[in-house]
C-alpha positions in Angstrom: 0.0 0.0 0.0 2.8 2.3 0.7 4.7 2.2 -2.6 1.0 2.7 -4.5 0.0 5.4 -2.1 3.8 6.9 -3.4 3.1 6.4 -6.9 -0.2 8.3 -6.6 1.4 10.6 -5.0 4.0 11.1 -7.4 1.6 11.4 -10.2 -0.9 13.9 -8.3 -3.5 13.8 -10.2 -5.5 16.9 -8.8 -1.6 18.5 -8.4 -2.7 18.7 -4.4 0.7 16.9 -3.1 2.6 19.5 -5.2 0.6 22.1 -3.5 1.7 21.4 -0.3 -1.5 18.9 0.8 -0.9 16.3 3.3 0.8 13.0 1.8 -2.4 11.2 2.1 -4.6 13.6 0.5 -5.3 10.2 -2.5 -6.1 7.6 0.4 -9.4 7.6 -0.8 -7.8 6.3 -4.2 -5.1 3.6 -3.1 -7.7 1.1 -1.5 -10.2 1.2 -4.2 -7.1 1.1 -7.0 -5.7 -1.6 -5.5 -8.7 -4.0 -6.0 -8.9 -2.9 -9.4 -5.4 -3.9 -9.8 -6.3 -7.0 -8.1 -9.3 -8.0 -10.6 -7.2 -7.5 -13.7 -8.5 -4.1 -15.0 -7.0 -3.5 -18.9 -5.2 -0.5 -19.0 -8.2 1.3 -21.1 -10.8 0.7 -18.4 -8.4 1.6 -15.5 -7.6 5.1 -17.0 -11.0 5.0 -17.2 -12.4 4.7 -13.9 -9.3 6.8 -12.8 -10.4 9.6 -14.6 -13.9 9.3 -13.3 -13.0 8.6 -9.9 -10.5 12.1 -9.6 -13.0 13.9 -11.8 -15.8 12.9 -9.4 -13.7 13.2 -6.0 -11.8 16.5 -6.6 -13.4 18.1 -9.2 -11.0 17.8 -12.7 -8.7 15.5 -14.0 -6.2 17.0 -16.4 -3.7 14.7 -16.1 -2.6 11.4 -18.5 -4.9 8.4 -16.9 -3.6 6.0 -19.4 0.1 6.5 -18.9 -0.8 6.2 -15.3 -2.9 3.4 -15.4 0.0 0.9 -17.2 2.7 2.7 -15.1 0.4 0.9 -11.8 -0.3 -2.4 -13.9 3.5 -2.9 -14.9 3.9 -1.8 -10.6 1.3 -4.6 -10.0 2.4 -7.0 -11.7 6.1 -6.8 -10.8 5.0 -7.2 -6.8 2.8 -9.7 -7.9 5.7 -11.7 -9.1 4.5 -11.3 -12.8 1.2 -13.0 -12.1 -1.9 -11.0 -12.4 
């Protein structure tokens, strides 16, 4: 949970870490990405939901869901050993 809540972080979607928000301003997103992760999401409908979920939690998402969304599957898969 720690490394994903850092690669949220580090991608900041709604640019709140970069503002100076507190490091677990996305905890609301880590959990519910990680089951997704979990249930073998493509890439396509987990930049999708990403993008819904920001859009619909703080307000706008102008950021690259898909890059995002194979940078956590490649993540994923890697602590998953390679097995999804």
């Amino acid at each position: 949970m720690r490394e994903l809540t850092s690669l949220v972080n580090e991608w900041d979607p709604a640019a709140l870490v970069s503002a100076g928000a507190p490091a677990d301003e996305y905890e609301c997103l880590v959990g519910p990405l990680l089951s997704r992760l979990s249930q073998g999401l493509s890439p396509g409908a987990l930049a999708e939901w990403l993008r819904a979920h920001v859009t619909g939690h703080f307000g706008s998402c102008d950021v690259d869901t898909e890059q995002f969304a194979h940078r956590v599957i490649d993540w994923y898969r890697e602590v998953q050993g390679g097995v999804v």
